[in-house]
C-alpha positions as CSV (number, residue, x, y, z in Angstrom):
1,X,86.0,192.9,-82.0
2,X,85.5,194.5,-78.7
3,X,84.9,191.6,-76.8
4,X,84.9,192.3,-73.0
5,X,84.8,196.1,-73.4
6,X,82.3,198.6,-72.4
7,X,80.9,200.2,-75.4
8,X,81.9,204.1,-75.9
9,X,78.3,206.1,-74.0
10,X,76.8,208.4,-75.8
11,X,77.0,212.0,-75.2
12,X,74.7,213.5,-72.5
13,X,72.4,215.7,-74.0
14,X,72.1,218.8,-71.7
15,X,68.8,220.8,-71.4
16,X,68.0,224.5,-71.1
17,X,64.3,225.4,-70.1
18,X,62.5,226.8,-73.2
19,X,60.7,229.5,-70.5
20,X,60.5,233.3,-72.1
21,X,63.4,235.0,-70.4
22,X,64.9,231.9,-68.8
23,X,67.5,229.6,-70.5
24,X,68.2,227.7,-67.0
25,X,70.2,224.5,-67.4
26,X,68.7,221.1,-66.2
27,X,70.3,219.3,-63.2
28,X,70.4,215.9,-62.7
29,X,68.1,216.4,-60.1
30,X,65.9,218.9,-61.0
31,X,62.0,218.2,-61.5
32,X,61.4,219.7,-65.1
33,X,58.8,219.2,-66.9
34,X,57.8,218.7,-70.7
35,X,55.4,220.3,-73.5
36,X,54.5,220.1,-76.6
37,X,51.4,220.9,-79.5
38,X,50.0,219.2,-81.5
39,X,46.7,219.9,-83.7
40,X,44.7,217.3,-82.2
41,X,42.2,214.6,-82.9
42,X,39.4,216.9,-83.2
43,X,41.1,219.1,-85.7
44,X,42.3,221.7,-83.3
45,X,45.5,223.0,-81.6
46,X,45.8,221.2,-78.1
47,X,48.8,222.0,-75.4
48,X,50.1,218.5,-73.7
49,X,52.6,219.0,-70.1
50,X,53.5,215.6,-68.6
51,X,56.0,214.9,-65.9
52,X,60.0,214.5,-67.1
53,X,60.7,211.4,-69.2
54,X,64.0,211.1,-71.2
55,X,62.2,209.7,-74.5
56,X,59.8,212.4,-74.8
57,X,62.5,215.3,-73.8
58,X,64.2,213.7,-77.4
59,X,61.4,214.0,-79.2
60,X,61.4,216.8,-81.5
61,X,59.7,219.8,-81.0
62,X,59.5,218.9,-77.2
63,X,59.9,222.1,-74.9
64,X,61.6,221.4,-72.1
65,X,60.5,223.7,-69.0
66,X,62.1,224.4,-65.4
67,X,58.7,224.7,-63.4
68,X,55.7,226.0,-63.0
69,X,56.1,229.4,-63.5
70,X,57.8,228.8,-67.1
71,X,55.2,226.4,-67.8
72,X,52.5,229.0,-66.9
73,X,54.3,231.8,-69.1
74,X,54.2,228.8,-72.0
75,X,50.9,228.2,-71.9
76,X,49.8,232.0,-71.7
77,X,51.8,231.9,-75.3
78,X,50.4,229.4,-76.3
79,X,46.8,230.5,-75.5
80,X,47.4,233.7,-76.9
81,X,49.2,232.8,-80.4
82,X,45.8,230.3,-81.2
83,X,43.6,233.4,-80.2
84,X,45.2,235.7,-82.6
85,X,45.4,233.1,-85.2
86,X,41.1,232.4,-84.7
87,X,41.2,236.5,-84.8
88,X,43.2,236.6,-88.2
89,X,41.2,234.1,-89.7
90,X,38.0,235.4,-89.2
91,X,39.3,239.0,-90.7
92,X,39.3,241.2,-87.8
């Protein structure tokens, strides 16, 4: 038994900002931010950006961005990849 003893932390998971061309590590001070997809309640993709929070930043499939300008770059992706998927879809 380990009575008295702190128990052993876990490791501290670093970050690098998911931003095309970017790969900047996360300070302890740093105001990142957080996105992720999903396809929605009304049966479509939808982009979600919230503030940094610890849980979320777990979370699989959570990108984990630097600032505005990644976040930006993100969502231009984003945009474009569901356009090209209506495109392909409707055969043209």
């Amino acid at each position: 038994m380990n009575a008295g003893k702190p128990s052993p932390q876990s490791p501290i998971p670093f970050y690098r900002c998911a931003g095309p061309n970017c790969g900047t590590l996360k300070g302890s001070t740093d105001r990142w931010w957080l996105m992720w997809t999903s396809f929605g309640e009304l049966n479509r993709p939808v982009l979600y950006l919230c503030p940094w929070d610890e849980e979320v930043a777990q979370r699989e499939g959570t990108l984990h961005v630097c600032g505005e300008l990644c976040a930006q770059r993100l969502q231009s992706q984003f945009m474009g990849n569901v356009r090209d998927n209506q495109t392909r879809r409707a055969g043209g």
